[in-house]
MIPAKOL-239277 format. One record per residue (C-alpha): x, y, z. Coordinates in pm, whole numbers, padded with zeros to 5 digits, always signed. Example, Ala and Ser with C-alpha at 12.3 -4.5 7.8 and 13.67 -1.06 7.14 Angstrom:
BEGIN
+01230-00450+00780/+01367-00106+00714/
END
This chain:
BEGIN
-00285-03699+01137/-00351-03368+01288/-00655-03209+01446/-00865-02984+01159/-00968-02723+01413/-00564-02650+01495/-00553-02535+01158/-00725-02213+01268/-00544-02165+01510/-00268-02155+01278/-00434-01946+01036/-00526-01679+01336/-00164-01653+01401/-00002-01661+01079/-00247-01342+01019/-00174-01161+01363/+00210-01237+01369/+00119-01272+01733/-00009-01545+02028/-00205-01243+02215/-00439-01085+01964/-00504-01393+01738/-00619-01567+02152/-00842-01272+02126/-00977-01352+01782/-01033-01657+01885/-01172-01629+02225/-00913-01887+02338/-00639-01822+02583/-00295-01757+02486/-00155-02084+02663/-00408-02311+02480/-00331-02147+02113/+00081-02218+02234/-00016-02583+02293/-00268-02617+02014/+00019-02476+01763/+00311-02702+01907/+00056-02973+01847/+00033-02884+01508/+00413-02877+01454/+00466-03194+01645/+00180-03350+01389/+00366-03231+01122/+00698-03254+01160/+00875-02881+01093/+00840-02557+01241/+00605-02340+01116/+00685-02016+01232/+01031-01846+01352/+00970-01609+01677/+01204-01266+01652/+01110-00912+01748/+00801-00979+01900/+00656-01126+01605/+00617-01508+01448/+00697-01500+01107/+00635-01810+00854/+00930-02022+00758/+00914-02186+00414/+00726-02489+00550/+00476-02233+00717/+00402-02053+00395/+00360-02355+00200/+00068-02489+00485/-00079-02129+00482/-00187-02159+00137/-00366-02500+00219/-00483-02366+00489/-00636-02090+00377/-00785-02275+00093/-00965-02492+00316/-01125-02215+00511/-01237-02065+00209/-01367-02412+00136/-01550-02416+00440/-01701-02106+00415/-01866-02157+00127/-02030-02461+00216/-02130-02309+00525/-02282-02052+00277/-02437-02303+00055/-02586-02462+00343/-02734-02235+00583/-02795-01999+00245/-02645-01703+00479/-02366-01485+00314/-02019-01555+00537/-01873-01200+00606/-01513-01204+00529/-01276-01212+00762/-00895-01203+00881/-00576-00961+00826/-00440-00838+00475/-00133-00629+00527/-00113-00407+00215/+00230-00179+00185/+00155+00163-00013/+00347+00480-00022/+00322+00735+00214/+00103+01002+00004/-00102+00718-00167/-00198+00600+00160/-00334+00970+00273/-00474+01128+00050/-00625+00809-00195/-00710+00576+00059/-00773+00724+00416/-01067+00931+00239/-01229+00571+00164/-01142+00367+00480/-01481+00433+00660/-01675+00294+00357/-01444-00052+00348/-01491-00079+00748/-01838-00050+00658/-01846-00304+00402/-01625-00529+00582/-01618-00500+00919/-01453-00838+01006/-01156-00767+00771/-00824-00616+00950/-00656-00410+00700/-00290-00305+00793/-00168-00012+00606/+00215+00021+00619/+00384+00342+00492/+00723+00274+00589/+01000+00415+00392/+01063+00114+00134/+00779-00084+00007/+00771-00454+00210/+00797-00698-00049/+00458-00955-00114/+00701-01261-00253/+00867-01268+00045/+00535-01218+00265/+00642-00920+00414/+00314-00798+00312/+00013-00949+00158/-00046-00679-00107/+00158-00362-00223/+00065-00054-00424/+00434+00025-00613/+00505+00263-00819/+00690+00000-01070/+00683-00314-01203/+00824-00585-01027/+01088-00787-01242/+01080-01109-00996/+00926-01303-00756/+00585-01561-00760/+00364-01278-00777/+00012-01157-00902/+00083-00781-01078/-00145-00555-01234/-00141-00251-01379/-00410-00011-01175/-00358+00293-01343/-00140+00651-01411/-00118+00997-01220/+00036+01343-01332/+00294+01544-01133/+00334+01870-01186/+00592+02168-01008/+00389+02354-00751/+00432+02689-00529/+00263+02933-00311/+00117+03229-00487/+00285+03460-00232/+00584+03268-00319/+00608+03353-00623/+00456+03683-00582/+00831+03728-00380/+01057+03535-00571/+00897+03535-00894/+00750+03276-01153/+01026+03073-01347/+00986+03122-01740/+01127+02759-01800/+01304+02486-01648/+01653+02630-01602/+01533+02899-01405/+01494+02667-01150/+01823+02701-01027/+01760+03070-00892/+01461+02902-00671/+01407+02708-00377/+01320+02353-00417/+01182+02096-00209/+01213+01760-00262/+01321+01411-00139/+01666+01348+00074/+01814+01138-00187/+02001+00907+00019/+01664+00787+00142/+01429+00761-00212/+01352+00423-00165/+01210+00413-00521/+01429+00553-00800/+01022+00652-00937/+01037+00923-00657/+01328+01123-00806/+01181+01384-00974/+01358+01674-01020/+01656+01515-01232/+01365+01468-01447/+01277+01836-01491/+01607+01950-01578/+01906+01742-01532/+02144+01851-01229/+01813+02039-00988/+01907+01997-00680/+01676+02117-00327/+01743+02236-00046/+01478+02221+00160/+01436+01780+00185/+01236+01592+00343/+01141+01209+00297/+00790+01262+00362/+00562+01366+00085/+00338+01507+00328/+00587+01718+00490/+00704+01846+00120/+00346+01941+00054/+00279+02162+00371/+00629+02296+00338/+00528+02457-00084/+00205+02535+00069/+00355+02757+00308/+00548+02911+00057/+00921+02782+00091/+00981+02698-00262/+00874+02542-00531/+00865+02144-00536/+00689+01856-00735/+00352+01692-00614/+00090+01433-00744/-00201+01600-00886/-00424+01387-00662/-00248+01566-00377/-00197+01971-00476/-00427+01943-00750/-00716+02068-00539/-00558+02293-00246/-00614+02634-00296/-00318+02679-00139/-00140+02581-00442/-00077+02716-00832/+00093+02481-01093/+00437+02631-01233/+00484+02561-01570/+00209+02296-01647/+00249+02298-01997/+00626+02269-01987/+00686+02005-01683/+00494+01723-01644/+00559+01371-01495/+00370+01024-01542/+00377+00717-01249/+00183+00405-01257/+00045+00220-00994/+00058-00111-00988/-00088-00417-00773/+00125-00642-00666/+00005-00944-00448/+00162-01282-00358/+00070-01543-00642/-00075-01800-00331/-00293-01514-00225/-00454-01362-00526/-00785-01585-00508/-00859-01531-00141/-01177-01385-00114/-01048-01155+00171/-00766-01047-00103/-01022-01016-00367/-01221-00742-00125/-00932-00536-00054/-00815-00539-00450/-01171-00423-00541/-01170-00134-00283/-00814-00019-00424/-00946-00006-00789/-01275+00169-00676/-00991+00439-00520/-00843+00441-00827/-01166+00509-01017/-01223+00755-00823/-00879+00986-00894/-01014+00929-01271/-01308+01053-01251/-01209+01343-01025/-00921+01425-01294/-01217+01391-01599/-00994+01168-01755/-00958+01104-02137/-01013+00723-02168/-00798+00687-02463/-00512+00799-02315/-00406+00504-02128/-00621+00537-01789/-00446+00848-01665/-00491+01002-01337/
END
């Protein structure tokens, strides 16, 4: 038999990754959570975690107590609800992996009203190239821009955004406006170093007209955005990114335009957490909000 109250101990560092900031959480010292957690090990019989990089990352036994674990708090907290008849504020770490210009320009705008909201909730945003992957725990939650074929995992469909080609007016004014797609190839186009699209969703400009190439790259979608804006060519961008800078005129609307989907993807042991539950809401509310932005037509699918 183990001791109940190591289990949060556990919990604090499966969610930190670290000894030093889940002692903090904790108000305990970093030597006690060391020996509380090898107590918890020794009670149970295999390792929990694996220690490389800095970090402490689950093994296979440590995933499968984390979803007891976490169970049980949630247990706890709502009998601690129940009883007292005071609402528990959620708490503890969701690591959500999004692309780069998702990240920016949907959900740093909204970040202040889910601190707000949830103040005891630590919400890691990674924008690394290459989403982390939820059904190996990499990350708790992902925004992707497809489908995942495999894995235990909890996917929705959150909704769809336009791309369109977009350029500097003085740009244009310079090199002039393209009549259709094959006059591309007399332009300069920005786009994504192809050796480094980490999502074959991102290549776009195959898309337009088969064999584009640009020569101005860059694997940030930021970077390609202030890069058109300045006027160096003429390069494909969400809607929900150029679709307000003045900055910015659409080239060929009518002719070229792309569809994405976003889509939710969270580990199947995690999907019920109330913590989980929170952060999902917020994302759809984000969503909601490109849609309404983009007056969208309903009955075409939830389009952004």
């Amino acid at each position: 038999m183990f001791d109940w109250d190591d289990l949060r101990v556990f919990l604090a560092v499966a969610r930190t990754r670290k000894i030093a900031p889940a002692a903090r959480a904790l108000g305990i010292d970093a030597t006690t959570i060391a020996r509380r957690l090898a107590r918890l090990e020794k009670a149970l019989g295999p390792e929990l975690f694996e220690v490389g990089a800095g970090e402490r990352t689950l093994t296979a036994h440590g995933q499968a107590l984390l979803s007891h674990a976490e169970s049980i708090e949630s247990a706890a907290l709502a009998a601690m609800e129940e009883a007292t008849g005071r609402e528990h504020h959620l708490n503890g770490q969701v690591r959500l992996s999004v692309a780069e210009g998702f990240g920016t320009w949907v959900l740093a705008p909204g970040l202040a009203d889910f601190a707000r909201r949830h103040p005891a909730i630590r919400l890691d945003l990674i924008t690394a190239s290459g989403f982390l992957n939820p059904s190996k725990r990499e990350a708790d939650m992902a925004v992707m821009l497809a489908r995942p074929q495999r894995g235990r995992l909890s996917v929705r469909r959150m909704g769809d955004y336009r791309l369109h080609l977009y350029a500097a007016p003085h740009y244009l004014a310079e090199a002039g406006v393209p009549e259709g797609t094959a006059d591309l190839r007399d332009h300069v186009l920005i786009g994504y170093v192809p050796e480094f699209i980490f999502s074959p969703e991102l290549d776009y400009l195959d898309e337009v007209e088969a064999g584009l190439e640009a020569s101005l790259r860059a694997t940030s979608i930021n970077m390609q955005h202030r890069m058109i804006a300045e006027g160096a060519g003429i390069g494909v961008l969400p809607d929900f990114i150029a679709g307000g800078d003045p900055s910015l005129v659409p080239v060929m609307a009518g002719e070229v335009e792309i569809m994405r989907s976003f889509w939710l993807v969270t580990h199947g042991d995690l999907k019920k957490l109330p913590r989980i539950a929170a952060v999902a809401l917020w994302l759809q509310e984000r969503i909601e909000t490109l849609k309404s932005a983009a007056e969208v037509d309903q009955t075409t699918g939830n389009r952004l």
